[in-house]
N, C-alpha and C positions, 0 to 999 in steps of 0.2 A: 397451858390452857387458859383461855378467860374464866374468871370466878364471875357468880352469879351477877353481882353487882354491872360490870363489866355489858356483860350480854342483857341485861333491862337495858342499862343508859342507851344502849346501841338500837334496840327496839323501840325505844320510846322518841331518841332524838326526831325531830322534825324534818329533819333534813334528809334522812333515810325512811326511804319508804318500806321499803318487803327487803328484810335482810333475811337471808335462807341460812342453811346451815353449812352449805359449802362455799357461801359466803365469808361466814366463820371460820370455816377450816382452814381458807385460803387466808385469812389473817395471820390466822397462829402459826401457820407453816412459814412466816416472814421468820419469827424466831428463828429457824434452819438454816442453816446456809452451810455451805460442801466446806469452806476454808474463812478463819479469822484473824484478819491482822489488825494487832495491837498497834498502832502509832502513825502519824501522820506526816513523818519528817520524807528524809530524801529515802531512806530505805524501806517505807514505811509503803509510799507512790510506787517505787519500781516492783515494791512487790507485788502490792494490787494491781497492777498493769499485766505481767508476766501472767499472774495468777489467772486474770478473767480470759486473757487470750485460749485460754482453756477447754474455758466454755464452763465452768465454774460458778456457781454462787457465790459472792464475795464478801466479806464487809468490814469495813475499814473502821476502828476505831480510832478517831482521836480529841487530845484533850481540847483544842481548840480550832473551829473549825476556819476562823480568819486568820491563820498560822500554818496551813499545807503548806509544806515541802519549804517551811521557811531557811532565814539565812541568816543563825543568828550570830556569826561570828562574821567572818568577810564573806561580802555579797561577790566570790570569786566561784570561779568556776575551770579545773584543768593546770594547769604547772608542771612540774618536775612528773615523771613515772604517771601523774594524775589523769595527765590529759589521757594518756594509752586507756586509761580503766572507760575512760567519755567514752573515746572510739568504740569500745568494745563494746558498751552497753547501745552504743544506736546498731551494731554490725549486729547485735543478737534480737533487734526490733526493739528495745527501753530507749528510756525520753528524757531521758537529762542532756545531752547532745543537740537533741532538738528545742527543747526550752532555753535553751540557753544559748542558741543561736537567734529566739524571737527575741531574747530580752538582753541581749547582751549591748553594754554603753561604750566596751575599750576593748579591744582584742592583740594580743600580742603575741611572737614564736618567741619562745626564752631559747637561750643554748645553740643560737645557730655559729658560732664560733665552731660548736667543737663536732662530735659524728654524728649522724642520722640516727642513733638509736637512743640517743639525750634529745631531742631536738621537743620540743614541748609546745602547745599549744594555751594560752592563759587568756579568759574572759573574765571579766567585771560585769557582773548584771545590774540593772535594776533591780531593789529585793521584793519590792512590792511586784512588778511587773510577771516574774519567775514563777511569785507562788500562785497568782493569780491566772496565770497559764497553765500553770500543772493542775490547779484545780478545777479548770475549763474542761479539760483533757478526761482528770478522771468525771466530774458531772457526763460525760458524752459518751464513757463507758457502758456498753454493756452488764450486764450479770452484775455491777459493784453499789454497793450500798455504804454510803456513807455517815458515820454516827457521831457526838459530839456526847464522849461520857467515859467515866474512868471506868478502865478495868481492875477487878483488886481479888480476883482468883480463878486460879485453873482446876479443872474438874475435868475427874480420871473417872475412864468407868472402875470395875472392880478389876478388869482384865491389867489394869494401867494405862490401858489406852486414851485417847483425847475423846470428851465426852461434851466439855462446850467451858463459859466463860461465864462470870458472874458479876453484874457490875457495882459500883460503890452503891447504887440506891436500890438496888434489890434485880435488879434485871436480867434476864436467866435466857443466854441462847446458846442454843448446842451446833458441835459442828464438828466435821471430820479431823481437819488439821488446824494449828494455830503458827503464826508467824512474829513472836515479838519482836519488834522495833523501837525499846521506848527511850532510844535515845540518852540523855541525861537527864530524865524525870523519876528514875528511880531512885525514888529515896535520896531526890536534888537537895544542893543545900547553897545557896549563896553566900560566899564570902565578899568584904570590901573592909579589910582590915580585919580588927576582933571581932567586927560584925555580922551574925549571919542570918539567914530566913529559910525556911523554906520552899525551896523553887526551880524547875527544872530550866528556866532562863528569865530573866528578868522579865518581872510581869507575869509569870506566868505558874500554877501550882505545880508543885511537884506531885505524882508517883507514891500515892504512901501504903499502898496494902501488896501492890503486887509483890515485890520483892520477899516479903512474909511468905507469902503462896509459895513463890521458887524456893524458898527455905525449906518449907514441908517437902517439896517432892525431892530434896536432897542435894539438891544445886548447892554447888561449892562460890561464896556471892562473894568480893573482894570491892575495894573502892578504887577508883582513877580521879584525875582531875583535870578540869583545862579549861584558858581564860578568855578574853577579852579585852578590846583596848578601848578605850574614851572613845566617844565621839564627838566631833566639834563643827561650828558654828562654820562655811565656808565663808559668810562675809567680813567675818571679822581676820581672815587669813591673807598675810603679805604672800602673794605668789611668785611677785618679782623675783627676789631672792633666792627661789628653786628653782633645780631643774626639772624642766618641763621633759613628759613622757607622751608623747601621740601616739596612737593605733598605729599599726600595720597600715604601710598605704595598699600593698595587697593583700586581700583578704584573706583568710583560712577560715576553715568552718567543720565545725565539732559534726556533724551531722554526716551524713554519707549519701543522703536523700537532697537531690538539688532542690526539690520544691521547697525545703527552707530558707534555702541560701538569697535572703533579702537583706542589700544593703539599709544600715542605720545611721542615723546622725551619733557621731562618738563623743566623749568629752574624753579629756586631756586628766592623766594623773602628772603627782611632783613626789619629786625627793627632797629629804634636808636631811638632818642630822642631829643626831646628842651633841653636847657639848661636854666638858670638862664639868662645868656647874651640874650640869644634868646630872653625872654621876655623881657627882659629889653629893648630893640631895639626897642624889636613891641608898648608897653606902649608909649615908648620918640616920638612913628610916628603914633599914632594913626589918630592922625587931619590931617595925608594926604592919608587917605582911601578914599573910596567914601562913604561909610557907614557915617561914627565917623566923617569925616570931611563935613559930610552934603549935597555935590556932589550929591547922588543918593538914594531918599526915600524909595526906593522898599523894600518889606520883603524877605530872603532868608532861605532858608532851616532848621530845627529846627536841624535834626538829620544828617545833616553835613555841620556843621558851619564853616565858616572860620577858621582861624589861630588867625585872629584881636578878633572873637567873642569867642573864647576858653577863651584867656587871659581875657577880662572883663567879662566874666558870672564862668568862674571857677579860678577866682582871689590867691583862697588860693594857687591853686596845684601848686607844683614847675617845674615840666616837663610833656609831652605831648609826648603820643608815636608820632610815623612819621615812616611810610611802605613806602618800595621800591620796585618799582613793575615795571618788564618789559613792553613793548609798543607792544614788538613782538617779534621771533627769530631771526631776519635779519636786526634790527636796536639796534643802541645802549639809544632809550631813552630809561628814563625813568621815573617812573609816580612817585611823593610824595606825598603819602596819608596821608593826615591829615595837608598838608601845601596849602590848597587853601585858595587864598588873592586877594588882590584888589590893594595891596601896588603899591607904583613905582618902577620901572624895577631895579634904584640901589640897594633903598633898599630890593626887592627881594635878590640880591645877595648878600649882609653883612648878612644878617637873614637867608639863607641858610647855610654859614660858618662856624652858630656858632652851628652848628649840627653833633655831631661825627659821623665820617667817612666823613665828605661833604666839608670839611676844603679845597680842593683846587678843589673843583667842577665847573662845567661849565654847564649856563644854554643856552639849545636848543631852548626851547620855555618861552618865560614868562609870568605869571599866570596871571587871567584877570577876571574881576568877568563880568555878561551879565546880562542885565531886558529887559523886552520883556512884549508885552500885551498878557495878558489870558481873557478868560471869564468863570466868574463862574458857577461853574456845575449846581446848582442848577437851571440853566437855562434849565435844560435839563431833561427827562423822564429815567428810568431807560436802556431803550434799546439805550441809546446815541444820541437821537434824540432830536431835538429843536421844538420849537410853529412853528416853517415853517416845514413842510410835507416835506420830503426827506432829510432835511437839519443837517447832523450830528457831532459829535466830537468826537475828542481823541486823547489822550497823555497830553504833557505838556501844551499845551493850554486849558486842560482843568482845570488846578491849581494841577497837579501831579510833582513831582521829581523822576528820575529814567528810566531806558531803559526798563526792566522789567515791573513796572507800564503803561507804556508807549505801547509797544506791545499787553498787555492783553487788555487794551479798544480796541486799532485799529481791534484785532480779532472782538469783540464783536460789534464795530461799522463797521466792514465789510461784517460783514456775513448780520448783520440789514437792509445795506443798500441795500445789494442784493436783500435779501425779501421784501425790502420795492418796488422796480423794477418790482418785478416778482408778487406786488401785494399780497401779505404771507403775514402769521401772523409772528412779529418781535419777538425775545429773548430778557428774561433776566433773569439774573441769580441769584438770591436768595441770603444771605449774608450767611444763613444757609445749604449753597450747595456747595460755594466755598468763596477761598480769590479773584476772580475775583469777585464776585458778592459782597464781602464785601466792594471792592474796589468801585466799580459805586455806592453801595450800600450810602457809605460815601462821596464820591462829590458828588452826587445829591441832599443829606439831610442836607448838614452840611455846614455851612458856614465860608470858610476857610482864618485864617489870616498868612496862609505860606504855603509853594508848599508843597502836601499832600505824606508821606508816610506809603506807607503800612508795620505792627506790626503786629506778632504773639498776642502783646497783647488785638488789636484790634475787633479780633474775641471772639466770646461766645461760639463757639462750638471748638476752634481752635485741641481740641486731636483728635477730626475727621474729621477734616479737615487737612490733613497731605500732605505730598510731596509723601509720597511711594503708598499711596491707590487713588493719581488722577486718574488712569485709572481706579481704580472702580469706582471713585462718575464721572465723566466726556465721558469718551470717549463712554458711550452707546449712550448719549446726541449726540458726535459728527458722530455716524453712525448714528445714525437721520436725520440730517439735511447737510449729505453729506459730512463731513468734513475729515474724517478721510477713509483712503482708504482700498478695501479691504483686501489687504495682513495683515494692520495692525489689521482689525477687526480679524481675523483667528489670528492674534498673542494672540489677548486678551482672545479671547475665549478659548485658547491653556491655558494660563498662568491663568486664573478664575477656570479651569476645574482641575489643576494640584493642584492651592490650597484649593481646595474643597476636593478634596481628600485626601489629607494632614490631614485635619481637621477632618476629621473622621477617618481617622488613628491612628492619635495621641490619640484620644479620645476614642479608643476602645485597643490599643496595651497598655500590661499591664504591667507592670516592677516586675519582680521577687524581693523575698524579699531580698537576699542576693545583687544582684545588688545595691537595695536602699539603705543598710548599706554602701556601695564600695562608694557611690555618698556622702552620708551624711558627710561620713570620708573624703571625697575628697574636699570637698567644706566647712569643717570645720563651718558646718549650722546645728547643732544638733536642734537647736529649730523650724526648718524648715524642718524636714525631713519626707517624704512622709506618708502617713499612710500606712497601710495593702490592697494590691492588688491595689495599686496607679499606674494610667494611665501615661504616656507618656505626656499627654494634663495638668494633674497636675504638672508633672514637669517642666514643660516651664512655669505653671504659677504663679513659683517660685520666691523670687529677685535674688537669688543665680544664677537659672541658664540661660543658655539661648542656643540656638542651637547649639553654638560650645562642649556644653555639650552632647546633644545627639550624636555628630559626634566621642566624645572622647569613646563612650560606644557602639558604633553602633549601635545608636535608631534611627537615621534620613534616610532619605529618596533622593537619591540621585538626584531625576527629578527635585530638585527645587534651580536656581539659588541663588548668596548671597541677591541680592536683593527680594526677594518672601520669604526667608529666615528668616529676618529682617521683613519684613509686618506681615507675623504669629504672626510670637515671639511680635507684638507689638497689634496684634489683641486681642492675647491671654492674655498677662499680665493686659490690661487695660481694659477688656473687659464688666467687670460693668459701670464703666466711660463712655465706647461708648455706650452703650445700654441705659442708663441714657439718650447721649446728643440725642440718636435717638427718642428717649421718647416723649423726649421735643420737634424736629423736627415737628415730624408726629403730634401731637398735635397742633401746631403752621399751619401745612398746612391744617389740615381739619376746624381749624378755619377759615383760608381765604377767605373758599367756603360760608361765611356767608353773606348776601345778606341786603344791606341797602336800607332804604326804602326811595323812590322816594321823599316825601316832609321834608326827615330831614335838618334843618337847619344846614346848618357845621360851620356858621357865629358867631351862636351860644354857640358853644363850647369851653369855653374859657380856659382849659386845655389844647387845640392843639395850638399849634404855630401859628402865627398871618399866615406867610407863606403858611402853611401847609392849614389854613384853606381856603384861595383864592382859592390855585390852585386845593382844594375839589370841593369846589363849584361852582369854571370853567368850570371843566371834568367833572362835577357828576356821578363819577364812580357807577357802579352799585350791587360791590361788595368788599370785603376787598381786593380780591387778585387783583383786576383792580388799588385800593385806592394805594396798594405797589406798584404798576409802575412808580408814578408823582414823579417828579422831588419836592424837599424840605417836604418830607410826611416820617418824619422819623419812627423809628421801637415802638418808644414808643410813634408814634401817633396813630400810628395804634392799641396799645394792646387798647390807650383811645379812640379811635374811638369804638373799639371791645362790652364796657358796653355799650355807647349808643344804638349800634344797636341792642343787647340781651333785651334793655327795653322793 
């Protein structure tokens, strides 16, 4: 409510002439809002996005408002396993896919040596460019309201329920659900040697009441940690002397929506290398790391290690590659990939020198490792939700690394939270459905001793679970539940309907014999060569050939872009293997619907994880598919939970 004071100023100002009293009302009720998210990073966006698609009141709290959805580690975008999580957040209507196709400077496929379900998709952005898009995006939002102010407590009605937020300088708004996202601001602390501050990334405050609040409501709070590399001068860098890295001359694109698909001007990254000296430098300074010199306990990242943690865990190897990689078009850092440390600022710069091409470089920013409180997922249900009703999580706080990992829970925990508002049944998404779901799938159940990233190798179905068929296994999901608009649904159905036809094309269009001989000779595959009255749909599902083959003989089909192109050709080839993983799928889902019986003991089962089996006998879920929702109830407690119930 306004206090007296409040309502005179409002009266008296000049500038307002006849303020009413539902004038007033309609003030105060801004305090309200249906759902609150805490943070403004990449998980921070997806969730507000998801969230307002709702139809939702929204409001977005973060620390700094020229720092949305920034990028403050590499301005990358997609990789290894990462890219699949892109795909999936544009298939279910989120926008890091699409952002990152306005603003992207270098685009590359990593892994096309080895099978189509490695095969990975990698941008470089502009960092400036990225955030300034996404916060184009949310500004033109409906329902979302955006704020620049710390949060430093959570407030439970008496029931326990979410009752609203409270901010550092006194500021009181209530709301249905909450979504925290705060990144590495909680209770941030910069390292650079023995030296530290605190800060949830260079330049910027940390985080210092929240994590006290989650203390009270019983949250189990643990630390993580993870760095950064120098950044340097591009003019003062020999290029000669590296290998140069160009873009794809064909393009790929994160988005599944052709209306992004606008060619850019790229620049060029390089590689070089550690030296001999190089290590040698980092070995004679290890004891003034924060790690190695004892400074700072946290655990950091397994699959991108410092510079300090290279040299001792791969001791034999005598050099280390090191990627150079632009910041944007319009500045001159840039990014050292494979040199994040913790080292002192000097020695930053003698261990940069001793790196060809860097020999009279000049560093812009210096590299800085950060720990920050997280809480473990397993605290949490698969839909992102905590033992307090409304109260959810995502991104790095929940023990992830990565922007990408990071974005795909805030979709999942924004859409949640929104239903959870409007009352709905919550999502979740299966690990057998996507790398989103594999993702929750694995914090929930797993108890993690370093910030968690997401591997192709991680999945069990991973050949069908691909980057190119997200808009099949996803985006029907996101006309569901509103997410995906409908210009884009008419896209998919356009582009479904084109490769459906395809597929009976190929599979009825028959190849003349003399043709087959022209192809056999051509492709130097005599032990491969079609039989008598061989279809089209045989010959793609050939190793020899693949559609640029029917395009060389005139057997293809002009309606179908390169990308529709490729998804055939990879439907077709593997197409035992998928049908196998779908086998397995549909079998695993009709077991789910099997139904446990009200007086089973779960206490007793001592095959399930001590974990697993509390939070059984908490919830006493009523069926297996309810038992896969709890947070720490992993997949091979369930196949164990499956024979008891069969007894």
């Amino acid at each position: 409510m306004f206090n007296r004071c409040t309502v005179t100023w409002l009266k008296s100002n000049r500038h307002i002439k006849d303020i009413s009293l539902a004038t007033l009302n309609c003030c105060i009720k801004k305090q309200e809002y249906d759902v609150i998210i805490i943070g403004g990073g990449h998980a921070g966006c997806e969730a507000a996005l998801s969230c307002c698609s709702q139809g939702v009141s929204t409001l977005l709290f973060t620390l700094n408002l020229d720092k949305i959805a920034w990028q403050p580690c590499n301005p990358s975008i997609g990789g290894p396993a990462k890219s699949i999580l892109v795909h999936e957040i544009d298939a279910l209507g989120g926008w890091m896919g699409k952002i990152t196709d306005r603003s992207y400077i270098h685009k590359k496929i990593l892994n096309t040596s080895k099978g189509p379900a490695v095969w990975s998709l990698r941008a470089q952005t502009d960092k400036r460019e990225y955030s300034e898009e996404m916060k184009k995006v949310l500004n033109e939002t409906s329902n979302l309201t955006i704020s620049e102010e710390m949060v430093s407590d959570i407030i439970l009605t008496k029931e326990e329920k979410i009752k609203g937020v409270k901010t550092f300088f006194g500021g009181l708004f209530e709301c249905k659900s909450i979504v925290i996202t705060t990144g590495t601001f909680m209770k941030g602390t910069i390292w650079v040697g023995s030296k530290k501050f605190a800060a949830g990334r260079i330049g910027e405050m940390a985080s210092f009441a929240l994590s006290d609040s989650l203390k009270k409501l019983k949250f189990d709070i643990n630390r993580l940690k993870t760095g950064t590399p120098p950044r340097i001068d591009s003019r003062y860098i020999n290029f000669k002397v590296m290998e140069k890295q160009n873009s794809d001359i064909m393009e790929n694109w994160f988005s599944f929506d052709k209306s992004e698909w606008n060619s850019r001007h790229t620049l060029s990254c390089y590689i070089s290398h550690t030296t001999l000296e190089t290590l040698s430098v980092i070995r004679s300074n290890l004891h003034l790391s924060p790690k190695y010199g004892g400074f700072m306990r946290s655990t950091g990242p397994r699959y991108c290690p410092s510079i300090e943690d290279k040299v001792v865990r791969f001791d034999q190897k005598k050099e280390h590659q090191v990627f150079l990689e632009p910041e944007g078009k319009n500045t001159n850092e840039i990014y050292i990939q494979g040199m994040s440390t913790g080292l002192p600022e000097n020695l930053q710069k003698n261990i940069i020198k001793t790196i060809p091409g860097l020999e009279y470089s000049k560093i812009i920013r210096p590299a800085y490792s950060v720990d920050y409180d997280y809480i473990p997922a397993t605290q949490l249900d698969k839909t992102l939700m905590s033992d307090i009703s409304g109260l959810f999580f995502a991104g790095q706080i929940c023990g992830t690394t990565g922007y990408e990992e990071a974005a795909a829970q805030g979709w999942v925990a924004g859409l949640n939270a929104a239903l959870y508002s409007l009352q709905n049944s919550l999502l979740s998404l299966r690990r057998e459905s996507s790398f989103i779901g594999l993702l929750v799938d694995d914090l929930c159940t797993k108890k993690l001793k370093e910030p968690y990233r997401v591997l192709t190798s991680k999945s069990e179905h991973r050949l069908l679970l691909r980057g190119d068929n997200a808009d099949f296994r996803l985006t029907p999901l996101g006309k569901k539940y509103g997410t995906v608009s409908e210009r884009k649904w008419k896209s998919f159905e356009h582009k479904y309907e084109n490769i459906q036809k395809e597929i009976i094309r190929v599979d009825n269009a028959l190849i003349e014999k003399n043709l087959q001989q022209r192809l056999t000779f051509v492709e130097k595959q005599t032990t491969t060569s079609c039989a008598k009255n061989c279809c089209v749909l045989n010959l793609l599902d050939q190793p020899f050939s693949s559609y640029k083959t029917l395009e060389n003989f005139r057997l293809h089909n002009f309606n179908l872009n390169a990308s529709e192109k490729k998804q055939l050709e990879i439907e077709i080839k593997y197409s035992v293997y998928i049908e196998r993983q779908e086998t397995q799928i549909n079998a695993l889902e009709e077991a789910l619907d099997t139904k446990i019986q009200k007086n089973l003991n779960f206490m007793k089962i001592f095959q399930i994880s001590k974990e697993a089996r509390e939070k059984l006998a908490k919830k006493r879920p009523s069926t297996l598919r309810e038992a896969c929702q709890l947070g720490g109830v992993s997949l091979p407690d369930i196949q164990t939970l499956l024979v008891y119930v069969k007894v």
